[in-house]
C-alpha positions as CSV (number, residue, x, y, z in Angstrom):
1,X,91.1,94.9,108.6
2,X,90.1,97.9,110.6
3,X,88.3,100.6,109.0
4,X,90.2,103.3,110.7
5,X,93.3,101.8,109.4
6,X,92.5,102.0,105.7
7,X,90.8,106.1,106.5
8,X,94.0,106.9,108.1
9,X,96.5,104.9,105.1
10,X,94.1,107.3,102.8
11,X,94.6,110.4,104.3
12,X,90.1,110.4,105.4
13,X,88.5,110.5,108.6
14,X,87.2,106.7,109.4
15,X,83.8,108.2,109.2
16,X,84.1,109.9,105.7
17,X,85.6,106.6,104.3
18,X,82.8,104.3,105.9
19,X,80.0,106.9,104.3
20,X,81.8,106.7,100.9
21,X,82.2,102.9,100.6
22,X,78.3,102.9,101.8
23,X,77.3,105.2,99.1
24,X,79.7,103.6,96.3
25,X,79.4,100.4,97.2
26,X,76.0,99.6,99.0
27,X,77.7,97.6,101.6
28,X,79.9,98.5,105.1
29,X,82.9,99.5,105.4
30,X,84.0,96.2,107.3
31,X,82.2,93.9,104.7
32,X,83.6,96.1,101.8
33,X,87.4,95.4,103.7
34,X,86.9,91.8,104.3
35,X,85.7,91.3,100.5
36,X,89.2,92.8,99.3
37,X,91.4,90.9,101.7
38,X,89.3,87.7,100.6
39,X,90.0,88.5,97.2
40,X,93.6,89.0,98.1
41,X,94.1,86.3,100.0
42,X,92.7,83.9,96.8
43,X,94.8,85.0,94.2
44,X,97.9,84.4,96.4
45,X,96.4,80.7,97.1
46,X,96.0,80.3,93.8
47,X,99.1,81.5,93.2
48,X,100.8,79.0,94.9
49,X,104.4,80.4,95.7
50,X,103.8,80.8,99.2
51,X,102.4,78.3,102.4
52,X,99.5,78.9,104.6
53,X,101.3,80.3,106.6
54,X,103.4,82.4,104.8
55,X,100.5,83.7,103.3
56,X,98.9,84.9,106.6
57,X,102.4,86.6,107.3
58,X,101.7,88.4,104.0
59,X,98.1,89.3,104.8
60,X,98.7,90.7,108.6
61,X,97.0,87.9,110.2
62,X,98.4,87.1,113.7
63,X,98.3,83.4,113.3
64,X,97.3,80.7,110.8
65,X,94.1,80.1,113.0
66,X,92.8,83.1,112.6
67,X,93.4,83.4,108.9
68,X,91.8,80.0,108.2
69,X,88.7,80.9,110.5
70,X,88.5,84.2,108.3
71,X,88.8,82.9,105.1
72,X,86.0,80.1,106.4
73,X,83.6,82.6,107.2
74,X,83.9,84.3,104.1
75,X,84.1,81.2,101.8
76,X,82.8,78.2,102.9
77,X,86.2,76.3,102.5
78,X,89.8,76.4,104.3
79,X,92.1,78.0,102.4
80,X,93.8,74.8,101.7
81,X,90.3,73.4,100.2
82,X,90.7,76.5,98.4
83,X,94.1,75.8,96.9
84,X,93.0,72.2,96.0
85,X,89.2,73.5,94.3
């Protein structure tokens, strides 16, 4: 979830990317990142197929800690509050 990550996977500069999504998008890179790995990260928990944890496997989260304190931030709810909504 690292800006410079996604520039490099695109073949950009980390600065070039992070000016793009600003103008494109009105909102930072980081923000613009975290909305798309939220978005992710929903339709696999609605999806069902997969655990918590297996879905933090899928998503590049270290541990299941981490993915539930992300998904919190950006949501309100656990993923498994999530899942049951």
């Amino acid at each position: 979830r690292d800006v410079a990550l996604y520039a490099q996977k695109a073949g950009l500069s980390p600065k070039y990317m992070a000016k793009v999504i600003m103008a494109e998008s009105g909102k930072r890179p980081i923000e613009w990142i975290r909305d798309y790995v939220i978005l992710d990260a929903k339709t696999l928990i609605k999806g069902g197929r997969q655990t918590i944890g297996e879905l933090c496997r899928t998503l590049n989260f270290k541990t299941q800690a981490q993915f539930n304190k992300y998904f919190k931030d950006a949501t309100g709810m656990t993923p498994l509050e999530y899942r049951k909504s």
